[in-house]
VEXBA-519262 format. One record per residue (C-alpha): residue in three letters; chain; x, y, z. Coordinates in steps of 0.25 Angstrom, whole numbers. Layout:
["ala" "A" [X Y Z]]
...
END
This chain:
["unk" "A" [-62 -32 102]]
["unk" "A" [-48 -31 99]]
["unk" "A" [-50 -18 94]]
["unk" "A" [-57 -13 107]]
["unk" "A" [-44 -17 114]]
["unk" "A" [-36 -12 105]]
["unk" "A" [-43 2 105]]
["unk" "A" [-44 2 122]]
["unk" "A" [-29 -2 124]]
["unk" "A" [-26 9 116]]
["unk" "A" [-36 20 124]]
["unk" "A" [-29 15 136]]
["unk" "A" [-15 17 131]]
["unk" "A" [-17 30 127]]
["unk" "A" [-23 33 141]]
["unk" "A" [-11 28 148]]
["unk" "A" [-3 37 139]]
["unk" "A" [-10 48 143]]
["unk" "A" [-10 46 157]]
["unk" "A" [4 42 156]]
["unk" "A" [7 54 151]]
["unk" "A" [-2 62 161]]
["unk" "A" [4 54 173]]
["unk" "A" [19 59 167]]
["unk" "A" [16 72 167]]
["unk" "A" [11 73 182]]
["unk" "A" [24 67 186]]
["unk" "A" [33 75 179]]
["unk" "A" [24 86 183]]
["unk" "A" [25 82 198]]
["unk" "A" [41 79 196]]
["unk" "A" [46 93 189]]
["unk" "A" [37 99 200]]
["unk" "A" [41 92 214]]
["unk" "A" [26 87 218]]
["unk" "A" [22 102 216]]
["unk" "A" [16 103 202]]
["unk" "A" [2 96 197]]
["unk" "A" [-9 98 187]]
["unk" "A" [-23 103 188]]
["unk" "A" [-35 96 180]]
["unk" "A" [-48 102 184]]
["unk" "A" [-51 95 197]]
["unk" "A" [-39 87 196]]
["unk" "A" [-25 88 201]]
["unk" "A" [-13 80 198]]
["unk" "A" [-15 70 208]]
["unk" "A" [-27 69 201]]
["unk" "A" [-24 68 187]]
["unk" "A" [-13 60 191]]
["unk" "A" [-22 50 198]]
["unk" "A" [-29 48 185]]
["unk" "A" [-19 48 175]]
["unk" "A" [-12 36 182]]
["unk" "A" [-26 29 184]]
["unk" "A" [-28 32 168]]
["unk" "A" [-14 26 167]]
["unk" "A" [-15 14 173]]
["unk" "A" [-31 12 169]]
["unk" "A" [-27 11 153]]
["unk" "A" [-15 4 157]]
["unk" "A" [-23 -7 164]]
["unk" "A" [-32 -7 152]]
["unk" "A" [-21 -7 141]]
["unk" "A" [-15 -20 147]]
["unk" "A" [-28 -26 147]]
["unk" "A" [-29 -21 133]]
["unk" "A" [-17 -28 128]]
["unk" "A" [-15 -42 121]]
["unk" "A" [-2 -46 123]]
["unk" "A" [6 -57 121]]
["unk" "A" [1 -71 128]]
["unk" "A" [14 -70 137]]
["unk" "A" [14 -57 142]]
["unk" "A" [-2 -60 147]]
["unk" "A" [3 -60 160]]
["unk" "A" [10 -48 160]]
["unk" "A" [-2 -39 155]]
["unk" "A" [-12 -45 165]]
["unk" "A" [-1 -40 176]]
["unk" "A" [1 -28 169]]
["unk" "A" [-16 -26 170]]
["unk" "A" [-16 -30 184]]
["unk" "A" [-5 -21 189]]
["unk" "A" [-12 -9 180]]
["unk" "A" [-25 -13 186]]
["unk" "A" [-21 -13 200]]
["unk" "A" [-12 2 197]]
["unk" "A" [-27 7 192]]
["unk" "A" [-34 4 203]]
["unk" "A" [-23 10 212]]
["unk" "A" [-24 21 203]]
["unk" "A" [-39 23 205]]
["unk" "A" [-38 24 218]]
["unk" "A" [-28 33 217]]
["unk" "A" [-38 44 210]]
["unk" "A" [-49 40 219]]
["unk" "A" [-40 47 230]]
["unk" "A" [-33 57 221]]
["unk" "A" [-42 64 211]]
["unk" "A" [-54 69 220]]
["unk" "A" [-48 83 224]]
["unk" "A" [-54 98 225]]
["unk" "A" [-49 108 219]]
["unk" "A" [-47 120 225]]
["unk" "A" [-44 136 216]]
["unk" "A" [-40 145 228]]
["unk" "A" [-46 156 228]]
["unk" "A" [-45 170 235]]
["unk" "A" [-58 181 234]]
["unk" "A" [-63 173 222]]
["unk" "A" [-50 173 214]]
["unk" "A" [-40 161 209]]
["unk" "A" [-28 161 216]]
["unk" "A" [-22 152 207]]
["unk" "A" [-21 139 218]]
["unk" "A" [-30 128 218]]
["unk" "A" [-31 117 228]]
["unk" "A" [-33 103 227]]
["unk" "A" [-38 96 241]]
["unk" "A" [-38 80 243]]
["unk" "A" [-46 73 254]]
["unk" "A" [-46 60 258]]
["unk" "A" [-52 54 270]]
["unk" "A" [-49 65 281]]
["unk" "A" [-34 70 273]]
["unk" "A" [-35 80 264]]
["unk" "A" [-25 89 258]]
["unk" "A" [-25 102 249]]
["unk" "A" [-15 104 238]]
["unk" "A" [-14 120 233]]
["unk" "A" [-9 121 219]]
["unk" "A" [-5 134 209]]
["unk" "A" [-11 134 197]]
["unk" "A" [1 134 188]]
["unk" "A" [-6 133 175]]
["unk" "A" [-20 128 170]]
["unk" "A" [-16 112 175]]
["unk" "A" [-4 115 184]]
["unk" "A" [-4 117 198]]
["unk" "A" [8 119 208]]
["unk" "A" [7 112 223]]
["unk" "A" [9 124 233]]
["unk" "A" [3 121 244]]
["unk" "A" [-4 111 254]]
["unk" "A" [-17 111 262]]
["unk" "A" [-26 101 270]]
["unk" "A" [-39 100 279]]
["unk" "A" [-43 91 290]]
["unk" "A" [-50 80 289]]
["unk" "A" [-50 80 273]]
["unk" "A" [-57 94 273]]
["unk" "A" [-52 101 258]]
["unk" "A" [-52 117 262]]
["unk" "A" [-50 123 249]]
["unk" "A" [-61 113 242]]
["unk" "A" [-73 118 252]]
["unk" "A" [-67 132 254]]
["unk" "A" [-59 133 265]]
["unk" "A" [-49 142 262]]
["unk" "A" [-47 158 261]]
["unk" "A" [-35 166 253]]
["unk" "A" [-29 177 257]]
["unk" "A" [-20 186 247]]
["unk" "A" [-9 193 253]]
["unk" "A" [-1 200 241]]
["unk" "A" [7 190 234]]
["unk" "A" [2 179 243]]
["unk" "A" [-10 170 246]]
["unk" "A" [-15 164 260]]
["unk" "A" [-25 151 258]]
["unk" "A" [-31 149 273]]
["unk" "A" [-37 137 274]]
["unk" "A" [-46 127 283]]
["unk" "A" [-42 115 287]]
["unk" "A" [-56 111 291]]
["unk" "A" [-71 117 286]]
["unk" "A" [-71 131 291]]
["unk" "A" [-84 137 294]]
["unk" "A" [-89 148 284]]
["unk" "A" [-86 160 292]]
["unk" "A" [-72 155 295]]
["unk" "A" [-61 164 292]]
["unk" "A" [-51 155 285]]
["unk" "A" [-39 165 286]]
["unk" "A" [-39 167 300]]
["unk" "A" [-27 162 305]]
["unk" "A" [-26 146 310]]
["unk" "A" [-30 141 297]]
["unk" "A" [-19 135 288]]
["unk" "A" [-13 143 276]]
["unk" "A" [-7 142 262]]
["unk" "A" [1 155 258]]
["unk" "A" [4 155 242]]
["unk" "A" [8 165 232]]
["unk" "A" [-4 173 225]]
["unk" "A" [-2 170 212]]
["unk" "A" [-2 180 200]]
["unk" "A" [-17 180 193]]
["unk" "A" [-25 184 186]]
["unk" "A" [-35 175 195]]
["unk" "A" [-49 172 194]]
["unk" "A" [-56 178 201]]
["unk" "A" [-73 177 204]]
["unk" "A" [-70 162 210]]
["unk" "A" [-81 155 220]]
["unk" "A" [-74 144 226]]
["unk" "A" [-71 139 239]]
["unk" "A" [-67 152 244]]
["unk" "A" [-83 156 243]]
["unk" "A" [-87 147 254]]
["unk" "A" [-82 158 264]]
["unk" "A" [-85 170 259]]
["unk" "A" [-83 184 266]]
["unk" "A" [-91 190 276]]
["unk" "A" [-105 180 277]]
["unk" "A" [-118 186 274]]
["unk" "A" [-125 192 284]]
["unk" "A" [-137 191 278]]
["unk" "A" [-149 181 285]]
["unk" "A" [-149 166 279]]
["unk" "A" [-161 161 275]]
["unk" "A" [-168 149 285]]
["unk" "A" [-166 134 282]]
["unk" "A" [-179 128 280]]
["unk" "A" [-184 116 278]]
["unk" "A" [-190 121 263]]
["unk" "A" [-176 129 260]]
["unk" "A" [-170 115 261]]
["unk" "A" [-182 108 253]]
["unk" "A" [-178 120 241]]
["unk" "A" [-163 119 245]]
["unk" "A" [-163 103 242]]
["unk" "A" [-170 103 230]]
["unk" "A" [-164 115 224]]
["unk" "A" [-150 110 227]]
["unk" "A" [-155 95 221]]
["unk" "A" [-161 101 210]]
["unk" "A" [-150 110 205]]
["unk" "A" [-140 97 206]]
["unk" "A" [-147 90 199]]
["unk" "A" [-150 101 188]]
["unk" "A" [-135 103 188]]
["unk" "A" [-131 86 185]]
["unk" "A" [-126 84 172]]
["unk" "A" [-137 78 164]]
["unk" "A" [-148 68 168]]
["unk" "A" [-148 66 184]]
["unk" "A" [-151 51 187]]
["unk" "A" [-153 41 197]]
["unk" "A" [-147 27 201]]
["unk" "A" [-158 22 192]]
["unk" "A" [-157 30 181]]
["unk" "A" [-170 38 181]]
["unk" "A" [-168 53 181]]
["unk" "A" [-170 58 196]]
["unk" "A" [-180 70 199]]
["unk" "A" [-177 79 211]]
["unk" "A" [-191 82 215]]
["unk" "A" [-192 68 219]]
["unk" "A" [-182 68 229]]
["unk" "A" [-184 69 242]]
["unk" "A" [-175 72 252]]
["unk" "A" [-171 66 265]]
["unk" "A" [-175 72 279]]
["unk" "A" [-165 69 290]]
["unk" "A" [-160 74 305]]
["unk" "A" [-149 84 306]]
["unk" "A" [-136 78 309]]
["unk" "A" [-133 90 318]]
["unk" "A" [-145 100 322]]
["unk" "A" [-158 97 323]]
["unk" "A" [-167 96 309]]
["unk" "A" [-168 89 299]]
["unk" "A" [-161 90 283]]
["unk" "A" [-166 85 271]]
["unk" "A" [-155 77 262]]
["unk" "A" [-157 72 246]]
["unk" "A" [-149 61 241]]
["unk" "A" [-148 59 226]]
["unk" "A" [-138 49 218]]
["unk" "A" [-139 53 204]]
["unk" "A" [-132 50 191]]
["unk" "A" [-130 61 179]]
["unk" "A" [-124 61 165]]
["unk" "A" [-109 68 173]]
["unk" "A" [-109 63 187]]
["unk" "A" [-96 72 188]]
["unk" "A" [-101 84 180]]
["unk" "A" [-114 81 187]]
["unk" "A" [-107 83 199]]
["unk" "A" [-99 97 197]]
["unk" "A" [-110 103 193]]
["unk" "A" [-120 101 206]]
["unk" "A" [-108 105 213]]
["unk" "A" [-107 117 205]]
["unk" "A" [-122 119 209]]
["unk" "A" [-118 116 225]]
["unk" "A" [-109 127 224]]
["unk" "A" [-117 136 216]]
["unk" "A" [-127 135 227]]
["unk" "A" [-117 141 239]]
["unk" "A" [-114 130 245]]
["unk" "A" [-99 126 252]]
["unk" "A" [-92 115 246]]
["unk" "A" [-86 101 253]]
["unk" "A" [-81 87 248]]
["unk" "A" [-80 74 255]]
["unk" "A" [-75 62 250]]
["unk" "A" [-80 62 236]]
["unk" "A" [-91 70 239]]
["unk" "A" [-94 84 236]]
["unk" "A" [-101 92 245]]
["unk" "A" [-108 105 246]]
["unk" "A" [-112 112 261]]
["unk" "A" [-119 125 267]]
["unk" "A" [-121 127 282]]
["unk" "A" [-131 140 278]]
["unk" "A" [-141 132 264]]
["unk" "A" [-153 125 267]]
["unk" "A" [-143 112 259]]
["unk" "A" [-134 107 269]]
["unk" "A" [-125 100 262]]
["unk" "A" [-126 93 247]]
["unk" "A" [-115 82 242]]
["unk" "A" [-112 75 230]]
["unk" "A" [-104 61 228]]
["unk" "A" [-100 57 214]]
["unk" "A" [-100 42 214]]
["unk" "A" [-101 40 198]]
["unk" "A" [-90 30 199]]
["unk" "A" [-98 21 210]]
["unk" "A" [-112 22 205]]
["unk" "A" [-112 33 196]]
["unk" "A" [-120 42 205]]
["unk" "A" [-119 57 209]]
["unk" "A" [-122 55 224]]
["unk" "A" [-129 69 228]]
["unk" "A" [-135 75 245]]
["unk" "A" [-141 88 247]]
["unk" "A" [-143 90 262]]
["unk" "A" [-150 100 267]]
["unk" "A" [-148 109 279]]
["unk" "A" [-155 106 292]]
["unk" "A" [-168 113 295]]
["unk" "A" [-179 111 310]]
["unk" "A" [-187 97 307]]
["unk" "A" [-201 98 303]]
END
């Protein structure tokens, strides 16, 4: 026992060192920069990684005063000591709930790498949208400021264009969803003008940029039908499910088959008809990596792309699905939280 102890007080040291260390680094980083340099991790941003090194921090610090076996009189001061860290890791905690969900964004012109990227925050109805320079593979350069109504995140879900001018590039953007016709560099909608920076870039990019493409096909769209929706829903259930990292299982346990599920039929919010919608709760082997890859399958099957809070969604005014969306609530009941909705079609 006294060896378990010793061995986790000494994990939890070395943790602390690390984020310690970590935590150091972003300030100093911060300081020699005026607010205007910070990292990129992936998905994360400084804020981010910042967020989490100082829950780390205090978290193992917690844990190592609970670890120690001091002297009888200073008792008093480690149980202080745990409940003051205790207390500074919950407020670290919700510090990350707030901070580390955030999109990010490459802007991208035709196709190609610009060399920004974008990392948008929403919380209730504020949002903000923060445009870096990639200075290196994890440094990024604060160069400008953007924002949307009510929460709305317009480099996430694609409202923006870019256009190059010599030496200089123009982002237009929408401070609220724009229809896909809209022409985003018509004058009245907000700009960033920055330097075009030197490439090479890459180039051969879909991203957000894809969502309004040139001129739109001319060509006739197929009908909604109710059996287009049928195939839609299953397809789009099936390929979700095919895409989950390893076994697929319910709340029981017991592994869930697809063609047992039924969807449900329900009245058009808005028109007349009716639209079918399948629920499914589901664990996997990744609930994370689960998750990234049935996105990847949304995207891969054209649709346009939104996020409420904590929840990832995938939309089309045109595809006989309306509308799918995905909630990751491992850390609640460890369950990937799934709606496909279809589009609305005349009743039977």
């Amino acid at each position: 026992m006294e060896t378990t102890r010793r061995t986790v007080t000494r994990i939890a040291g070395g943790l602390f060192a690390i984020a310690t260390a970590i935590i150091v680094w972003m300030l100093a980083l911060d300081a020699a920069s005026s607010g205007t340099a910070s990292v990129l991790l992936g998905a994360l941003d400084g804020q981010s990684v910042l967020s989490l090194a100082m829950l780390v921090a205090v978290s193992a610090l917690c844990v190592g005063l609970l670890g120690v076996a001091p002297p009888r009189w200073m008792l008093p001061l480690k149980v202080v000591g745990a409940v003051l860290a205790a207390c500074a890791a919950a407020v670290a905690m919700l510090d990350v709930v707030l901070t580390v969900e955030a999109n990010v964004t490459a802007v991208l012109s035709d196709g190609c790498d610009t060399g920004y990227v974008v990392v948008e925050r929403s919380f209730l109805l504020g949002g903000n949208s923060t445009v870096y320079r990639m200075d290196g593979p994890l440094t990024i350069v604060r160069v400008g400021r953007a924002s949307g109504d009510d929460g709305y995140q317009p480099f996430s879900t694609g409202g923006y264009a870019v256009t190059a001018d010599g030496d200089t590039l123009t982002i237009h953007y929408s401070v609220d969803r724009p229809s896909e016709d809209t022409d985003l560099t018509a004058a009245g909608y907000p700009t960033l003008v920055l330097p075009a920076l030197p490439g090479p870039h890459q180039c051969g990019l879909t991203g957000p940029r894809d969502l309004f493409p040139a001129p739109p096909s001319t060509s006739p769209r197929a009908p909604i039908t109710a059996e287009s929706i049928d195939e839609g829903l299953r397809e789009l259930l099936t390929a979700s499910i095919d895409a989950s990292a390893g076994a697929v299982l319910d709340a029981s346990g017991a592994p869930i088959d697809v063609s047992g599920l039924t969807p449900v039929i329900a009245a058009c919010a808005d028109t007349a008809g009716i639209q079918k919608e399948l629920s499914i709760d589901f664990r996997t082997e990744d609930n994370a990596r689960s998750l990234a890859r049935i996105l990847e399958v949304w995207d891969a099957a054209g649709y346009d792309r939104d996020r409420a809070m904590q929840e990832d969604i995938r939309y089309s005014e045109t595809l006989p699905i309306e509308r799918m969306s995905i909630r990751d609530r491992s850390s609640i009941d460890g369950m990937l939280h799934m709606t496909i909705t279809s589009a609305c079609v005349p009743g039977e």
